[in-house]
N, C-alpha and C positions, 0 to 999 in steps of 0.2 A: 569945608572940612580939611582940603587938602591944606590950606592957608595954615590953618593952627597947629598941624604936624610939623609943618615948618618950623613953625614959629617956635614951637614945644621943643623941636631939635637943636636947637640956636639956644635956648634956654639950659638947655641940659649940657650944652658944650662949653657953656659956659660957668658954667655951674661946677664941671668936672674940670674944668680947669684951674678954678677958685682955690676947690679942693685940692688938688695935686700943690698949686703954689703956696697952701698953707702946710701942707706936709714937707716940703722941701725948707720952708722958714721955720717949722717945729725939730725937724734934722739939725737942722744947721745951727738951732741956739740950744741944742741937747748934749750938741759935740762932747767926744769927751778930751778935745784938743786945747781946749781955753778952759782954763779956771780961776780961780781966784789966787791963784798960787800952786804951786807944786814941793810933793815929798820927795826927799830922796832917804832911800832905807841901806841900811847896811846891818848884813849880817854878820856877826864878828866871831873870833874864835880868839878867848883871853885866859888867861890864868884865874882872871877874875867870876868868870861865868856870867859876863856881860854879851848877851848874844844879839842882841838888836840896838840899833842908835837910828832913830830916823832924826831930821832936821826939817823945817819946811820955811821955804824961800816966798815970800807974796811978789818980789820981783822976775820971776821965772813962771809966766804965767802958762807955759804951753809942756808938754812931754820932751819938742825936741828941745828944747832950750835946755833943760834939766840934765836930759844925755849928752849936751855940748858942756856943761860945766860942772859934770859931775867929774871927772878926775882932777880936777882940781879943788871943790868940794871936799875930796874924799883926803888930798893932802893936807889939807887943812886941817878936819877935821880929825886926825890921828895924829900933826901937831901939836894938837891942844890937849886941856886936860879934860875934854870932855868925855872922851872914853881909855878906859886901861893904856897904859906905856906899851905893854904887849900885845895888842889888838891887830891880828889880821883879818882882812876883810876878805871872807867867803866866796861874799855876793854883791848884789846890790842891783839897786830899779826903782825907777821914777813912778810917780804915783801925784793923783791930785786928791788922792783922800789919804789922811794918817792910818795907819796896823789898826787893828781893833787891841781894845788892851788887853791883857792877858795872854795873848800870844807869841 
């Protein structure tokens, strides 16, 4: 009897360890650190009443990458004509999912 308590304890440590290294590898590919790309949002204040501009980079796969090239991003993107000549930028933050629309 005493033998199979053993044995049962060995099984179970094992077992619970299985467990723990499949939650640490379900963690880890859940991240919300890596994606397939990243948003960058900008809140604007225009004559136009254009109040959001997001863009999204598939080369910028991670948050901090996003907040290392968002000020340059951001001259960029009030260079062009993609939003109003008048457009100051509020705000802004990275993101791996786009606004919801209507928002």
């Amino acid at each position: 009897m005493r033998k199979n308590q053993i044995h049962l304890s060995r099984a179970t440590t094992k077992i619970v360890a299985l467990l723990a290294a499949l939650g640490l590898l379900l963690m880890l590919g859940c991240s919300e650190k890596d994606g397939d790309g990243t948003v960058l949002i900008l809140e604007l204040e225009n004559s136009e009443n254009v109040h959001q501009y997001w863009v999204f980079n598939p080369y910028n796969r991670t948050i901090e990458r996003c907040k290392a090239t968002a000020e340059q991003a951001i001259t960029q993107i009030l260079a062009s004509n993609a939003v109003p000549k008048d457009s100051k930028v509020k705000s802004w933050r990275c993101s791996l999912t786009p606004p919801e629309s209507g928002k």
